[in-house]
N, C-alpha and C positions, 0 to 999 in steps of 0.2 A: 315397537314393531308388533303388529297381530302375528298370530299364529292360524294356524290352519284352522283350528275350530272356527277362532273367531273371522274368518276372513268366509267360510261357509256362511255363520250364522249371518254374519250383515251384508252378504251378499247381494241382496233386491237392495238395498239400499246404494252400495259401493256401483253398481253397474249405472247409476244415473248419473249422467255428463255432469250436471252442475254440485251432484256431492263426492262422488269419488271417493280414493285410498284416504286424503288429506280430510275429507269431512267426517268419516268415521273416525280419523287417527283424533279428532277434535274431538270428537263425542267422548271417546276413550277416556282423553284426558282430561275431560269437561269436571266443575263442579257443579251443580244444581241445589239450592236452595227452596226445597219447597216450605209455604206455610202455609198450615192448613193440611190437613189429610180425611176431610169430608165429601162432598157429593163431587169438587172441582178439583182437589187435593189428587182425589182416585184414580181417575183417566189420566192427568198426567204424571203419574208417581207409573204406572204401572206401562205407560207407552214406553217413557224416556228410560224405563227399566229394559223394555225390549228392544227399543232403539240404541244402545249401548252408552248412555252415558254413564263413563267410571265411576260415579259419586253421587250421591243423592243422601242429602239431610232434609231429613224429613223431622218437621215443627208441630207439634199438635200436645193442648193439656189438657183434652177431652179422654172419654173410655166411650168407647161403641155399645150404642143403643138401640135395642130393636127396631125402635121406629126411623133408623138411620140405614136400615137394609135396603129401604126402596129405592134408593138414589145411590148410598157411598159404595161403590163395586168392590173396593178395595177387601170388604169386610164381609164377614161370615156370621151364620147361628153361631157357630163354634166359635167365636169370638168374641161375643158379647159380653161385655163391662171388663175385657182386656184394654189397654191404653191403644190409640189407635195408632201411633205410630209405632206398638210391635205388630198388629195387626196386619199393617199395611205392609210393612216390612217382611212380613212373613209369606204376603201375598208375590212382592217383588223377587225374593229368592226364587218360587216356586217357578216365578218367569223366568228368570235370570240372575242364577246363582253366580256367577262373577261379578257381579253390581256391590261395590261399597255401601254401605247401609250406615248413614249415622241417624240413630234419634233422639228427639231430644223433648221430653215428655213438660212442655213447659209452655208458656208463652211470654215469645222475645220482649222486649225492651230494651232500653239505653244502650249501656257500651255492651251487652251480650249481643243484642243485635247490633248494634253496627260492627262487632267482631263479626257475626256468622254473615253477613252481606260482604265485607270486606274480602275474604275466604271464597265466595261463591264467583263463579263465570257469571253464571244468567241467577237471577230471584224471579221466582213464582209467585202472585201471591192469589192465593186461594181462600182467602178467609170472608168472615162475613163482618168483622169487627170494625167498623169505623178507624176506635182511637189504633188498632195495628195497623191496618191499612195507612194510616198519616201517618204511621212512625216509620215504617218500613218505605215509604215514599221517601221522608227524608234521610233516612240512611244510606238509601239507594241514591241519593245525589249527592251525597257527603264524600261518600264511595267510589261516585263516576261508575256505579253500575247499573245494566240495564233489566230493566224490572215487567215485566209481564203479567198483568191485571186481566182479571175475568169475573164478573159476576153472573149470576143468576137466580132467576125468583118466577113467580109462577110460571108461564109459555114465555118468558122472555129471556133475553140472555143479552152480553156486553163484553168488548173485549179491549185491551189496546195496548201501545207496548208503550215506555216513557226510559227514554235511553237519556240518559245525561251524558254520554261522550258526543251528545251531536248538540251543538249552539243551541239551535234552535228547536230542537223536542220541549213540549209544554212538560210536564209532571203531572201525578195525581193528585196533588191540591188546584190547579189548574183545571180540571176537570170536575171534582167536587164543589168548585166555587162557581162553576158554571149549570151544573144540573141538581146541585142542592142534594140535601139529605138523600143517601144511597145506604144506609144503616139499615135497613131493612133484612129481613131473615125468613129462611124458610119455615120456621118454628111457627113465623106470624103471619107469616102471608101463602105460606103452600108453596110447593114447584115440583110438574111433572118433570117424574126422571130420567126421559134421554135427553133435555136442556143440559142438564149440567154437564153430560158427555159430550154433546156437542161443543159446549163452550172448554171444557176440560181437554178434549180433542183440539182444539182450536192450539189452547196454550201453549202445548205440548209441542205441536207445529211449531209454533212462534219462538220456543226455544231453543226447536232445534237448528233451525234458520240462522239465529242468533249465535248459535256456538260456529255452525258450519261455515258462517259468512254467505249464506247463501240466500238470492231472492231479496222481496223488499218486505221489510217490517211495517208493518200499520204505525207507525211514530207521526205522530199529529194530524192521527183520525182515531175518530171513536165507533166499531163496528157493531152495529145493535142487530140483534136477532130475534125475529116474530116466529116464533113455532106454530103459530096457530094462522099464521099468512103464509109460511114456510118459504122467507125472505129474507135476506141481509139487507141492513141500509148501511151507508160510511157518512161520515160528518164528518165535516174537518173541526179541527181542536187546537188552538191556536195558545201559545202562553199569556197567561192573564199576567194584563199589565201590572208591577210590585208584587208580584207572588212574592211571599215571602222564602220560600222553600226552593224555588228554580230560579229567583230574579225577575222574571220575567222582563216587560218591555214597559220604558217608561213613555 
């Protein structure tokens, strides 16, 4: 049950017909897995902190870098070459000192990851890494959990969600086996800074959606986003026939 605080603070939220008492009592209870706590990591570590999800593990074996200011909001001067998920955690409190804080100063693999997906409601993933993104894909289907993908790189951005509780959601090997190498980094290639807010804004959404039950999930479309046309497109994204990692369709 909230209390009066908490029934003030998420107020704007509880007053909309489609989330109500029962969508915030889900947030409450909610876990959140984020990985990644850089430029995409940011915006939604620090909404879904304001929007009152109970839990939030936050994933990162990076230490904040000056040239990570322009983009990771999460993080400060005053924080520089601290690990970024006390960084980021430390930002979360300042939002929302009720918020469960786990970090976990590492990056997942095997059975640690597919323990911390296991454990989670929704997975984020926010990274830039190829081989975590495939792993975290497959945990997330090992799991039956539903995984929330976002990239971004120079004026562009990408989003989509890949639920394995529904038959027919493709996965993100399904999607990588369609648009080819997505390994690309901001290091090499650049990205203006409110892409990754938008796209991080996006997630964020998408999770909360996801816990509340509410609206419909982008699952078997892929939403791109032109900054510099200042447009969305939707594709549809269909599972690649013999996926290894979803099945897909033979």
């Amino acid at each position: 049950m909230m209390n009066d605080d908490q029934l003030l603070r998420y107020s704007r939220q509880i007053m909309l017909p489609e989330f109500d008492y029962d969508g915030q009592q889900a947030l409450l209870e909610a876990t959140v897995l984020i990985v990644g706590v850089g430029g995409l990591g940011s915006p939604v570590a620090m909404y879904l902190a304001a929007a009152g999800v109970g839990h939030l593990v936050l994933v990162d074996d990076d230490a904040v870098d000056f040239s990570n200011l322009q983009r990771q909001i999460a993080h400060t001067e005053a924080t520089i070459d601290q690990p970024k998920v006390a960084s980021a955690a430390a930002t979360i409190s300042g939002i929302n000192s009720d918020i469960k804080v786990t970090c976990l100063q590492q990056r997942l693999e095997g059975e640690a990851m597919l323990q911390q997906v296991t454990n989670a409601t929704v997975i984020v993933d926010c990274t830039d890494n190829q081989g975590t993104r495939a792993g975290l894909n497959a945990a997330c289907w090992q799991a039956k959990a539903p995984l929330v993908s976002g990239a971004a790189i120079r004026f562009e951005g990408q989003l989509s969600v890949f639920d394995s509780r529904q038959d027919d959601s493709p996965c993100y090997a399904c999607l990588y086996s369609t648009v080819g190498d997505m390994d690309a980094t901001c290091v090499a290639n650049g990205v203006v800074s409110p892409v990754v807010g938008v796209i991080g804004a996006m997630q964020a959404l998408e999770t909360i959606k996801l816990i509340a039950g509410i609206g419909e999930s982008p699952v078997g479309k892929l939403m791109m986003f032109d900054g510099l046309a200042a447009q969305w497109r939707s594709f549809g994204l269909s599972k690649l026939p013999g996926c290894q990692v979803c099945g897909g369709i033979e």
